[in-house]
N, C-alpha and C positions, 0 to 999 in steps of 0.2 A: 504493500500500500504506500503509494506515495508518502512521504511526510510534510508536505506542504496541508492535507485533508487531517485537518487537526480536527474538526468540529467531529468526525465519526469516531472519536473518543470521550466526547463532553458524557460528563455521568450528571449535569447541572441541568442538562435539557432535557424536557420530558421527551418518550420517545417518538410519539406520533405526531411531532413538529414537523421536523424535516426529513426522518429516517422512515417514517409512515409503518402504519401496524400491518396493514393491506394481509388481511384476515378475510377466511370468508362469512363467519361468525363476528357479529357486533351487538353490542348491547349497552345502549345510555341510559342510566338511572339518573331522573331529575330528582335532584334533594331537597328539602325544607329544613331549617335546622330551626328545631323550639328552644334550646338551652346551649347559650354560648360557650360555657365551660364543657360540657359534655361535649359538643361539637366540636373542640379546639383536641380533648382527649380523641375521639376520633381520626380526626386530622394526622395526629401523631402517630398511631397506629397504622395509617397505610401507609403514611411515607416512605417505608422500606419496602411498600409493595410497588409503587411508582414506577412505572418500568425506564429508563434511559437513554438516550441516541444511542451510545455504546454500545446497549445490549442488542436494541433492535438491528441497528446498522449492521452488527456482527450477525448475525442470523437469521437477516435476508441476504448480504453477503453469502451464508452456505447454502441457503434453500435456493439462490439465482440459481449456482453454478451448480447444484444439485438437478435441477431443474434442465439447465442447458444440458448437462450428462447426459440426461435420458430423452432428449429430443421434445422436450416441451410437457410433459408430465409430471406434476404436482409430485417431490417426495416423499413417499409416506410415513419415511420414519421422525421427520423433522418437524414436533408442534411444539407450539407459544403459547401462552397466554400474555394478555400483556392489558396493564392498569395504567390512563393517566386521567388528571382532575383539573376541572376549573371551576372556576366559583364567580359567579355576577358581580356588581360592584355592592349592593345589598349582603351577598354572603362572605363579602370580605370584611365590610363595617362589622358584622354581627360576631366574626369572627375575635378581630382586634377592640372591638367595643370604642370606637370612636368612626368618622369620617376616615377613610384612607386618604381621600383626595380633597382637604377642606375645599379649594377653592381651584378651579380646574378654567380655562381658557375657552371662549367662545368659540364654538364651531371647530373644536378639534375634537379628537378622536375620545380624550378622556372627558368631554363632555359626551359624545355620545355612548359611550361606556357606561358612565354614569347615570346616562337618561335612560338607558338598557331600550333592545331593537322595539320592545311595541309601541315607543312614545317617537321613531325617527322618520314616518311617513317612509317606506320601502315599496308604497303600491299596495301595501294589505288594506284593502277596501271591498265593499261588499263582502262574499262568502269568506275572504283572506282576510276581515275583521278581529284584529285583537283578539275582546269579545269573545268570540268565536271558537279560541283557540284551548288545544287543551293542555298546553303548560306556557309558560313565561309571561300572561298576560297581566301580572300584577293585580289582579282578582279574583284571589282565593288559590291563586297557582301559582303564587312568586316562587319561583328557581333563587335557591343560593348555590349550587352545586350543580356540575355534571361530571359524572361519573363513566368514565370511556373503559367497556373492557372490552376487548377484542381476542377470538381465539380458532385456530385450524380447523375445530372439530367444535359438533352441537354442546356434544358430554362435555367436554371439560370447561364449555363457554358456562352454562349449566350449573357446573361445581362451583367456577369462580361467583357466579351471579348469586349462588343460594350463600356463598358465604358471606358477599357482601351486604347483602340482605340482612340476614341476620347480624351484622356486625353494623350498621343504621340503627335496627332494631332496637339494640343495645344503648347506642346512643343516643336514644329520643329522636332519631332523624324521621320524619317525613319522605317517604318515596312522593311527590309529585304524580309520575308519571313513569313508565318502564317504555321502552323504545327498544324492540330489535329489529336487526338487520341484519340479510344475509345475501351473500355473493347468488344470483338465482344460476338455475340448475342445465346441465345439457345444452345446446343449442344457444340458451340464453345465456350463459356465463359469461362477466364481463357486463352485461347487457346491461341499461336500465329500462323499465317496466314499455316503454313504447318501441324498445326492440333496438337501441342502437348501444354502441358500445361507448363504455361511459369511461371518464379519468385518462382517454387517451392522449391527452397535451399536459400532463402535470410537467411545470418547471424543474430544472435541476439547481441545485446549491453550489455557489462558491467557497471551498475548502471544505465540501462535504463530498460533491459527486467528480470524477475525474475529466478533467478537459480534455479535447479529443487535440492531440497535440498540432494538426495542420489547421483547425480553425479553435482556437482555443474559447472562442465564446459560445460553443456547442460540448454538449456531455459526452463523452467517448463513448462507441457504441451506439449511440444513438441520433441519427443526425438531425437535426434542426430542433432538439431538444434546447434551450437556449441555459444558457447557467447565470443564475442570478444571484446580487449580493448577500449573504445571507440576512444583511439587516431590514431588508424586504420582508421577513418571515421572522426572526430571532429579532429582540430587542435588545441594542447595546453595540451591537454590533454593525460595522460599515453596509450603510446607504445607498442607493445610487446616485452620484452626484455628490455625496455628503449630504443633502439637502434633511433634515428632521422638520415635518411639520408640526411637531406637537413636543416640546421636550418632555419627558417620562422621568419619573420618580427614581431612583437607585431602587428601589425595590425590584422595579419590573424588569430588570436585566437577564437574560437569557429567560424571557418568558414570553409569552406570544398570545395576541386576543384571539377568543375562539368563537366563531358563529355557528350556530345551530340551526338549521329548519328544516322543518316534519313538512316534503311539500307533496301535498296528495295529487296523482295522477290518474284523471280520469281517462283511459286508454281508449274504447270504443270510441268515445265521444271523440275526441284526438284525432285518430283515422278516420272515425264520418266525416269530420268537416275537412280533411284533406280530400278527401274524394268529392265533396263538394266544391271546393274548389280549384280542382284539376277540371271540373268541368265548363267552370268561366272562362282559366285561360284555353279553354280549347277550344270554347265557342268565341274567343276574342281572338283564336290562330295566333295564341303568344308563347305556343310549346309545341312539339312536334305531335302527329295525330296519336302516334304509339307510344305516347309518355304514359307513363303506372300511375296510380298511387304512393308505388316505393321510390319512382322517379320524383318526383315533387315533394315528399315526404324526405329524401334526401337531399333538397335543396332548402329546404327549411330550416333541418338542420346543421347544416355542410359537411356531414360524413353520410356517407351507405354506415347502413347495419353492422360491418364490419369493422367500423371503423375507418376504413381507407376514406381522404377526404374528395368529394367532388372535384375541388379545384386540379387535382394530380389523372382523376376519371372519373369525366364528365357523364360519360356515358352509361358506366353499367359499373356494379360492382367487381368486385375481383377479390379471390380466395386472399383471406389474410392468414400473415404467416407470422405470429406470436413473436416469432424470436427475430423478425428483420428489424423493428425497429426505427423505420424507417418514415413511420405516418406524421410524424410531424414537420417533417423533411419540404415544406413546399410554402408557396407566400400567396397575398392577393395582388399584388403589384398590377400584374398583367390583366389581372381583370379591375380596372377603378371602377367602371359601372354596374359590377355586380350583375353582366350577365350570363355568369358561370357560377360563380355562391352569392346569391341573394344578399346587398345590403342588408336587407334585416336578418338574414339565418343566422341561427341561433351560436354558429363560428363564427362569424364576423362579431357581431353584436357582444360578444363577453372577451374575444382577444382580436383585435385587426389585423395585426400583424404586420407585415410591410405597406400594405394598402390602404392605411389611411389617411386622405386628403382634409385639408379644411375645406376646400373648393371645389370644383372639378377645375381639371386641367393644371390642381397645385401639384408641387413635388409634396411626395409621400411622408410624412412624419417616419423618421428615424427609431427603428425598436428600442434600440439604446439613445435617449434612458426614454423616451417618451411610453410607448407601450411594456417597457420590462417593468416600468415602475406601477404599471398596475395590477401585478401579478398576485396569486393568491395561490396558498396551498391547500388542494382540495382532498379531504377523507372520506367522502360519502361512502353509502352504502343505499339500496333497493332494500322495499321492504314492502312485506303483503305476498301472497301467492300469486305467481304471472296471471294474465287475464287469460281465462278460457272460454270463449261463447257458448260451450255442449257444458260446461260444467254446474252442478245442481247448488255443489258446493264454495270451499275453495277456490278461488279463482273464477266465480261469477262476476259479470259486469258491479256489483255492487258491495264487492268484496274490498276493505280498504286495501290502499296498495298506494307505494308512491318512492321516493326519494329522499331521504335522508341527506339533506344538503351539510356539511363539516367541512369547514372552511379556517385557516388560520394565516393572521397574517398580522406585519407591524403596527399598521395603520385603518382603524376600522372604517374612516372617512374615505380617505386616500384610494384606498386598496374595494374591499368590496362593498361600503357605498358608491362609491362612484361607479362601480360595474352595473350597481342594482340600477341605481336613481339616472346617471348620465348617459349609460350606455342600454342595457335591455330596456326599462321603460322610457326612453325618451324617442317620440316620435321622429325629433329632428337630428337622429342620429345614425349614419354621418350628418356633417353638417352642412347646410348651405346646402343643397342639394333642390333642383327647381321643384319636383316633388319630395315630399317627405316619405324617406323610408318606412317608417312606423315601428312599433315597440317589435318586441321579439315575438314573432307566433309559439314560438316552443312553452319559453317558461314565462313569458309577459303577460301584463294584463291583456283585454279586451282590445280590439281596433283594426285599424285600416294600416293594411302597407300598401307596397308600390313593388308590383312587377315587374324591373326592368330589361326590354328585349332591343334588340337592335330596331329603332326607328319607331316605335311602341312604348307604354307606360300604360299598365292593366292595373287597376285597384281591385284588391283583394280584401275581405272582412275574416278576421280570424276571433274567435270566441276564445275565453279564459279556459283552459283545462288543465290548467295547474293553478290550486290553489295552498295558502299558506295555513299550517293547521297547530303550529308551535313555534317558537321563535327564542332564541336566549343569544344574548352576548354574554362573555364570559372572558377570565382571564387568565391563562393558565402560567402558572408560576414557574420558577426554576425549581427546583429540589432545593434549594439553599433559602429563601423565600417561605417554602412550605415549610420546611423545619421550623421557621420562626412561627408562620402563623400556626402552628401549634400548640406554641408560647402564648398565644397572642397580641404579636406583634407582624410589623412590615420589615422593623429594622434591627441589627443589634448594636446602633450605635446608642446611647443612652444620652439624653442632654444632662445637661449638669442643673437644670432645672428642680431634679427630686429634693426635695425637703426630708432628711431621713426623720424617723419618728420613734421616740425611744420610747414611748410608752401611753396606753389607750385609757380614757375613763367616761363610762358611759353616762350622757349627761339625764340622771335618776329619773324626772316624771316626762323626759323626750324621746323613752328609749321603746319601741315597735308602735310609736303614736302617731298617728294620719300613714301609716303605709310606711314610717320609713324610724330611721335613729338616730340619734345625734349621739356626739362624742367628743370630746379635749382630746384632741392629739398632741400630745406634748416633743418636744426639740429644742435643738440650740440653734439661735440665728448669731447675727454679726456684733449683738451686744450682749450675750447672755442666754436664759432660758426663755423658750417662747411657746405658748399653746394657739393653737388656732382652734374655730368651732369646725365640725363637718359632718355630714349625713349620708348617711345612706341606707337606699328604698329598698326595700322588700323585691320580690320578684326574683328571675332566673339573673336577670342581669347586674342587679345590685347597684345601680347606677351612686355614683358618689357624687359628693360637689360640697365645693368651701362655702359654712354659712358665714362666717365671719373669718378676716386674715388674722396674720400671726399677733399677739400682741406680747408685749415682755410682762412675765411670771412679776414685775414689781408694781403691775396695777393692781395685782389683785395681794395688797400684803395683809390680808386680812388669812392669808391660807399659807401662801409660799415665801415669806419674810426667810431667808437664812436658806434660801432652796439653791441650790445651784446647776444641779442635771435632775427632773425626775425620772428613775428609773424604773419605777414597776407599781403598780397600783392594786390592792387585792381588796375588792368588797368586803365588808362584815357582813357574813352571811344570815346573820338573825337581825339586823338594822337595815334592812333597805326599804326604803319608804315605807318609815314606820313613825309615827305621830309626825307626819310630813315634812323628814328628815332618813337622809342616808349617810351611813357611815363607811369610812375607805380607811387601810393601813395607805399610809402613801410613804411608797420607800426614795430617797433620794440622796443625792451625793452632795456632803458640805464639806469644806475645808480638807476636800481628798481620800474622805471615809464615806462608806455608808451608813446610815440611820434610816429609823421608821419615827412616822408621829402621825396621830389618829386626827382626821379631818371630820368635820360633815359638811353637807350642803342640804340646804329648805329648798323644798318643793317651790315653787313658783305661786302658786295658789297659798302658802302658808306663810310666806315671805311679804309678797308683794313686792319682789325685787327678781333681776333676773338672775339665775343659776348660778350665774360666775361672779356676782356679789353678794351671794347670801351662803357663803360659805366660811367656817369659824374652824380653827385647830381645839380639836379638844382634849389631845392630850399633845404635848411637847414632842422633841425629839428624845430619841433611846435608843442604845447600843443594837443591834441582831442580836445579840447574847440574852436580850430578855426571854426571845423565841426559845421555845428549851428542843422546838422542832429543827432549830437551825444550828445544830449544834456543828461546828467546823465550817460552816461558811460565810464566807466573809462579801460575798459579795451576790446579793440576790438580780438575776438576770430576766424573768418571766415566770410567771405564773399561768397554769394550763387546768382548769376546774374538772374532776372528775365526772362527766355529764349527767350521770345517770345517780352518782353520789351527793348532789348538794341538798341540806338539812334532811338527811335519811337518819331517822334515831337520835336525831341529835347533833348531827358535826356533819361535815360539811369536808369532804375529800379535793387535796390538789396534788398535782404534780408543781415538785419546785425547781426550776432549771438555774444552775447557780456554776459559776466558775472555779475550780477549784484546780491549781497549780498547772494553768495555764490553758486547762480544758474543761468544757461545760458537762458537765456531768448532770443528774434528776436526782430528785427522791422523792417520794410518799407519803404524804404531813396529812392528817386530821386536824381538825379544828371545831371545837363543840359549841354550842349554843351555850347560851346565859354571860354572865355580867363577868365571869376569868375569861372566856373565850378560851379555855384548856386545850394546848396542841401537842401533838405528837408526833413522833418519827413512825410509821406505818411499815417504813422500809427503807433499806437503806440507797445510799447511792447506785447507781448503773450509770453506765455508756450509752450515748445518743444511738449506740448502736443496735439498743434493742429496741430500737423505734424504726418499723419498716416505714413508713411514712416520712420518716426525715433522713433518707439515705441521702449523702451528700453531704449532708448540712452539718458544718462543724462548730457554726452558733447560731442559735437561733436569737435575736432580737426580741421579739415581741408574741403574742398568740394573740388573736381578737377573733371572737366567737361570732359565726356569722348569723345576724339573730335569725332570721325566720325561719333557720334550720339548725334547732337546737329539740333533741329527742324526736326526732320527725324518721318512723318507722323505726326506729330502733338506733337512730345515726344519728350523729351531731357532725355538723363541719367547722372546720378552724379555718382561718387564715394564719398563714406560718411568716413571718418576715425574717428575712435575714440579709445581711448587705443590702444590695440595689435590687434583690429580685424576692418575688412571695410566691407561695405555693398554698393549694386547699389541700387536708386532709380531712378525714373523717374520722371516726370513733364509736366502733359498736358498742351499744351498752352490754352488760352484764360482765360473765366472768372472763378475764382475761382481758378485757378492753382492746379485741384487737382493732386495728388500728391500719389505714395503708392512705397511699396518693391519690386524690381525685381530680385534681388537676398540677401537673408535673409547674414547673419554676416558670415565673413571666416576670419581666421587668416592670419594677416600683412605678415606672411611667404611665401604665396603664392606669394608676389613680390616680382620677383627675384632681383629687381632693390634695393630696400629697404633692404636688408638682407647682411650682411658683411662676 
């Protein structure tokens, strides 16, 4: 292999970018994601299943040349299965819990990404209404996900599909909708559903596929195949021209937007009205008397059945031969009038090739870079059982059936808007033309073209028979991208924005009230210790947000006179809003030691003052040494309440996470009801290591109980902070407290509450 073709070793690019799955099993599962954190665990979970250029590239690499071995038959000992993913611009927010793209550029591609395909006018009108459709239409069908498997065989397509099923399942995901697709059968292989051979002009890649060394801007082996930048297709990477319409986020590097459409093809209908109008130009003497149906039906759409294109033979088809390679090999130059492939057939109309004029009688627009640049890389697939007119069942006129439009490319405006919107629907395209061509009869709406023959011009009425039945834009990421949004993030750089937060106190009669909870986050700013207020809502998503900014611990010296870091805060579990007053040990760092001293704060209703003024020290400072629970430590790090243990019998169960000779170690303290508050050692010290749940973690910071899932089924969840990133675990109640991850490490950034 050349070492110039560096891109067929990228393990960053998902594989059905540019190295394509080209399976004759397909199956797209559209997602709905209810619960952001479960979806983000998800996410994680397949990413080692993703499949990568490398892997595919290698192994249609062996199936080619497997393939050429045996004179053009499929080998049977060589199957795949192969997974990639994109997700809308809705299932990327929901993922990272913010806007990805706060503020994105008029009329570029991440605006229409962002307004996702059912809001971009593409010609879905009447039966191709939104509305209409049965996934993407943002009513009641929002896609956050599409899910590509592709594989050799039914069975193992089958296997893969029931496991990701089940593993959605798991996750709370929503299927939307299931989409398959398969390569159809005998005769029709290759084919799509009105009988012609489909994917036969896909582009090649520059440092992907090999230049033919005597014209290097064609694919070796394959001639007029044309090789294009890969930044056409790959993002990050070189342009045509250089030119970037749209500058792109660092995120979206080696990733590519993905288009979806379910486009149903009504087949009969299709053919009647070709026969119908083979019979006007032939009452207009604008075709010869012994023109077909398959003769004018191949000029429609500029290939015979076969593939081989009209403009190379005009006249009749001719046996194709898999392995020449050769159909793309030919231009429209010599025909500018289009009377040999029909300005509007459905090959001029989505690639012109050499032959397109502004004018007549202009010189031809140059491929490079004018037409290379609006290239697109297509995955479809057929879908539905072929039409059969004798059949009772399968394959009745009314049997669904259509194309599976998968399309990927840098620029969703650039690239396949402008093929939809400039090129198949627009009537005056070519342009300047004394008659107007009219849209595409194949995949275009409704309308009138123009017939042109030597000395003649016949208008033709062609009806819609391809209609739009699902739509998604999407964005498919690198593998480096998806590991992050895993995390729930875009990025792993971190701004220096996060505010760290040594420690939480739940502000007593604000806490699961109107939906959500308030809390003092406490920290150091640039003059001392500083708390800020901040809340956050009930629900899957937990949304945060600052009720009030930081202010410094000496406004309120009613509470924290002599405080200089607070460190860890532990309710008294028989005093909380009790004669409209809550009591807190509040541990904190003075003059380079630690001490405790007993605070409360009055209810607001009891007070008539707000929470963070009606708070009084009721008892002073005091060594750790008073705790007879604390016996050897000198420096209390977090407290972690036994869930299912608080006021059971009397006392009130913690884990106490405390440093000891240079590593945070736990132990097991009680603490009873009445006026001593009597504690004790339940258990002695252990290693952070008997905690499956904090694998990794060699200090924990902080725990903050996530309210509205606290004993919910049998399970409590934590938030765990440590450095700059937090993790959820959970906690079964009863014996044993086991305990594991429910959402693995994400960056502090993600609170919004936290971030300055």
């Amino acid at each position: 292999m050349p070492t110039e073709l560096k891109l067929r070793e990228s393990e960053d690019i998902q594989g059905d970018v540019i190295a394509g799955f080209k399976k004759d099993q397909m199956t797209l599962l559209f997602l709905k994601f209810e619960d952001a954190a479960r979806a983000r665990t998800w996410v994680r979970q397949l990413e080692p299943q993703i499949s990568t250029t490398r892997q595919v590239a290698a192994f249609n690499a062996a199936f080619s040349k497997a393939r050429k071995s045996s004179g053009g038959d499929d080998p049977q000992k060589l199957k795949a299965t192969w997974m990639n993913v994109s997700f809308s611009y809705e299932g990327l927010k929901h993922l990272v819990g913010k806007e990805p793209l706060p503020t994105v550029p008029a009329g570029g591609t991440l605006e229409a990404f962002k307004q996702g395909s059912d809001k971009r006018s593409l010609g879905d009108v009447d039966g191709s209404r939104p509305d209409k459709w049965l996934f993407g239409d943002g009513h009641g069908q929002t896609v956050h996900a599409v899910l590509t498997i592709a594989s050799d065989t039914l069975v193992d397509l089958q296997a893969a599909v029931t496991a990701q099923r089940e593993a959605t399942a798991k996750a709370g995901i929503s299927i939307v909708f299931q989409q398959n697709g398969a390569t159809l059968t005998g005769t029709r292989r290759g084919k799509e559903h009105f009988g012609f051979k489909d994917g036969v002009s896909e582009p090649a890649v520059q440092g992907f596929d090999e230049p033919d060394p005597e014209k290097p801007e064609y694919e070796k082996g394959k001639p007029g195949t044309r090789l294009i930048p890969a930044g056409e297709f790959v993002i990050g990477h070189p342009r045509i021209g250089g030119i970037t319409y749209d500058p792109m986020p660092e995120w979206a590097e080696n990733g590519s937007f993905h288009v979806v459409r379910r486009l149903a093809q009504d087949v009969p209908g299709w053919w009647a009205q070709i026969s119908v109008q083979l019979k006007v130009l032939k009452e207009a003497k604008a075709v010869p008397e012994e023109a077909t149906p398959e003769w004018l039906a191949a000029r429609v759409v500029g290939r015979w059945r076969s593939g081989t294109p009209v403009a190379k033979c005009p006249n009749a088809d001719r046996p194709f031969n898999a392995l020449s390679g050769d159909d793309n090999d030919f231009g429209f130059k010599n025909d500018p009038e289009g009377f040999t492939t029909p300005l509007f057939s459905h090959l001029r109309k989505t690639n012109p090739r050499d032959g397109l004029q502004e004018r007549p009688g202009a010189e031809p627009f140059p491929e490079n870079p004018v037409m290379d640049r609006r290239r697109i890389m297509r995955r479809g697939s057929p879908y539905g059982a072929p039409f059969d007119p004798a059949s009772e069942g399968p394959g009745g006129p009314d049997d669904p059936r259509g194309l599976l439009f998968v399309s990927y490319q840098s620029d969703l405006v650039e690239q396949f808007e402008f093929i939809q919107k400039s090129w198949i629907n627009n009537v005056d395209f070519p342009p300047n033309r004394p008659n107007k061509p009219g849209p595409d009869p194949d995949v275009g709406p409704t309308g009138t073209v123009t017939w042109e023959s030597p000395g003649a011009s016949t208008k033709l009425t062609f009806n819609q028979f391809v209609t739009t039945e699902g739509s998604v834009y999407g964005f498919a990421p690198s593998l480096t991208t998806l590991r992050l949004l895993g995390e729930g993030r875009l990025t792993d750089k971190l701004p220096s924005a996060v505010r760290p937060t040594d420690a939480f106190l739940a502000v007593p009669d604000l806490y699961r009230q109107g939906g959500k909870s308030w809390f003092w986050a406490y920290g150091t700013g640039s003059s001392g210790p500083v708390a800020r207020t901040i809340s956050i809502a009930d629900g899957s998503e937990h949304h945060d947000k600052v009720e009030r900014p930081d202010r410094p611990l000496s406004t309120w010296p009613q509470i924290y006179t002599g405080v200089d870091r607070v460190d860890a805060v532990l309710p008294v579990p028989d005093e909380q809003r009790k004669n409209g007053r809550s009591r807190f040990w509040l541990f904190h760092t003075t003059e380079g030691r630690q001490v405790y001293r007993l605070i409360s704060i009055a209810d607001r209703a009891e007070s008539g003052l707000p929470p963070d003024q009606a708070g009084t020290v009721d008892r002073g400072d005091r060594a750790l040494t008073a705790w007879s629970s604390f016996d050897g430590i000198q420096q209390v790090d977090a407290f972690l309440p036994v869930p299912d243990q608080q006021r059971e019998n009397g006392k009130s169960w913690f884990w106490v996470f405390h440093t000891f000779m240079g590593q945070q170690v736990y132990r097991l303290i009680s603490i009873a009801d009445g006026n001593a508050h009597t504690d004790v050692i339940e258990r002695g010290d252990r290693s952070l290591s008997q905690w499956q749940s904090l694998a990794g973690i060699s200090k924990v910071d902080e725990f903050l109980a996530v309210p509205d899932l606290q004993l919910v089924n049998g399970f409590s969840l934590f938030w765990v902070f440590h450095q700059d990133k937090y993790r959820i675990i959970s906690i079964r109640s009863g014996a044993g407290h086991p305990d594991q991850e429910s959402v693995a490490d994400r960056a502090l950034t993600l609170w919004t509450s936290l971030t300055s």
